[in-house]
N, C-alpha and C positions, 0 to 999 in steps of 0.2 A: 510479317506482322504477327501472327498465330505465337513464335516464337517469344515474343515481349513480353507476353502474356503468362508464359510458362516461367519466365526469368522474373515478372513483380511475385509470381503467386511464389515459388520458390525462395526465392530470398527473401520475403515478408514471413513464410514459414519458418526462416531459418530463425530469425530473430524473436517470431512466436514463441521456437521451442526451445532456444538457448538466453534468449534474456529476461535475466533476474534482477531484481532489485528495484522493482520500480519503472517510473518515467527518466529517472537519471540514469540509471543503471543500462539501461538502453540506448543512450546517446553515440558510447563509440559503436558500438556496434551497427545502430543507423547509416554514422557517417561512414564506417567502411563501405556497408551494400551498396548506400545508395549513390555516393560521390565516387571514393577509391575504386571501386571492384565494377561498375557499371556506366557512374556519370551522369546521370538523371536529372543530379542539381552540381552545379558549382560549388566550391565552401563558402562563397559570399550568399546563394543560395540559398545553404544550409544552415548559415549563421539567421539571416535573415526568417526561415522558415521555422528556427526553434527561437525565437525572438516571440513571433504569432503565437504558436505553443504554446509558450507560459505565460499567456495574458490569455488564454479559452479553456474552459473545463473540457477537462476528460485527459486522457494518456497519450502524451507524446506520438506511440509508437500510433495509432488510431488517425490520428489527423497527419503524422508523417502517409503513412501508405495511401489516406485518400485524398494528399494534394499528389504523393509523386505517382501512383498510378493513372489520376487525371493528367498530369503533364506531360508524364511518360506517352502518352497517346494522343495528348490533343490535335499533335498536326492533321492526324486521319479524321475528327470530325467529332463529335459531340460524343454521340452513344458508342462509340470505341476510347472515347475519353472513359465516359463513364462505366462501361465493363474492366479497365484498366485497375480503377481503382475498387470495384467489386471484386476483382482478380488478387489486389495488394489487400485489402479487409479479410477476405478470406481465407488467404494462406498466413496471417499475422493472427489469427482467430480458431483456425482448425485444434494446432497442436493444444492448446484448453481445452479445447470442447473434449477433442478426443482423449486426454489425460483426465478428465472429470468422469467420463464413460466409462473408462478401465476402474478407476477406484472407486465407483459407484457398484458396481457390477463386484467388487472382490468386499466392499462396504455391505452391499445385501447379504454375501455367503456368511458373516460372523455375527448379523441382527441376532439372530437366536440361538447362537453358540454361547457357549460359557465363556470361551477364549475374550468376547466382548467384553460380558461382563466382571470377569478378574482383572481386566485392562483397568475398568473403570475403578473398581473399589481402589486399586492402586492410585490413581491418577486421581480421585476426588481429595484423597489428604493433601494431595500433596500443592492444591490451587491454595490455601490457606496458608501454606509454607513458602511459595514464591512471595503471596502481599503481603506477608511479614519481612521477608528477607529485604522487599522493597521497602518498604517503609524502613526499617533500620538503617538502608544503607541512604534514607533520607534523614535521619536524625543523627544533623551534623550540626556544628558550631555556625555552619551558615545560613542555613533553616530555622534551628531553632534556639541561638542566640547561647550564653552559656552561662552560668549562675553567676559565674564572678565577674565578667564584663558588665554585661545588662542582666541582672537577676530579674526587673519585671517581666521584659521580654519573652525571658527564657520561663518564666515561671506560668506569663500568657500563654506560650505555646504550646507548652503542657498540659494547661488546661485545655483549652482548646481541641489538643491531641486526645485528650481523656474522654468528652463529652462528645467528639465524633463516637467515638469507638463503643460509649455506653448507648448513648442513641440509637445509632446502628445495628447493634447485636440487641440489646434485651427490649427497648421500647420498638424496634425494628421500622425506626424513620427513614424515608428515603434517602441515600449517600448524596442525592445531588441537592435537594432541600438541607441537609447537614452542612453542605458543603459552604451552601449559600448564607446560612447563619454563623456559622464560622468566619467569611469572610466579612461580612459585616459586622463581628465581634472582633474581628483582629481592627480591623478600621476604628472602630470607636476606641478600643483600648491602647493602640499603640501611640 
């Protein structure tokens, strides 16, 4: 039994420290550990158990390891159910913790180096230059209508587009309050 215990915390670590991309991003690699390479759940199971999943808050991987660490052990009795899945929570939890510890720890050595500070001077022009890039690559014929199709359209979103952006920068009103009269100006005008 000692042995179970080392196979949830390990291979919940595995998927700890190899899976990216989210709650989806996580799925094959779920059903390898825990159906393919061990058996813990069947794929009717597994369908069934990521079914639960996406109808409860929080990440997949989270409530995968503390149903199959409780199941993994329930025959033995309650409180070996329940270290089971203390066992799957924590080896799906370490490799974070301990990846925020290491670059916490190399985050403190450059607080008061320069090396920080020329990072940033770089790196502040350049947040202005992505939400412009965005916004261009939003001012498209299907956003914002086009002069010779619908000329009001295109001439409301302009404006519109205009009085965010004056707002915003010189009277410096909130984006989300701008956002909100905007929308309520596209509604009346269109």
């Amino acid at each position: 039994m000692p042995l179970i215990y080392f196979f949830l915390f390990f291979s919940f670590f595995q998927v700890g420290l190899f899976g990216y991309g989210g709650s989806e991003g996580l799925l094959s690699l779920l059903q390898h550990e825990i159906v393919v390479e061990h058996g813990w759940l069947t794929s009717a199971e597994f369908a069934n158990m990521l079914a639960v999943c996406r109808i409860l808050p929080g990440e997949y991987g989270v409530q995968f390891a503390t149903f199959v660490g409780y199941t993994a052990l329930s025959e033995f009795g309650f409180f070996a159910a329940l270290s089971g899945s203390l066992a799957a929570v924590v080896g799906l939890s370490l490799p974070s913790l301990l990846l925020t510890l290491v670059s916490e720890q190399h985050f403190v050595k450059f607080v008061s180096v320069d090396v920080r500070q020329n990072m940033m001077s770089v790196l502040r022009p350049l947040a202005p230059g992505l939400v412009a890039a965005s916004i261009l690559m939003l001012i498209n014929e299907e956003n914002f209508s086009s002069p010779t199709s619908e000329p009001w359209q295109f001439g409301v979103s302009i404006f519109l587009f205009l009085a965010t952006l004056v707002g915003t920068r010189l009277f410096r009103f909130n984006a989300f309050f701008m956002l909100m009269l905007c929308g309520v100006a596209g509604a009346l005008l269109y």
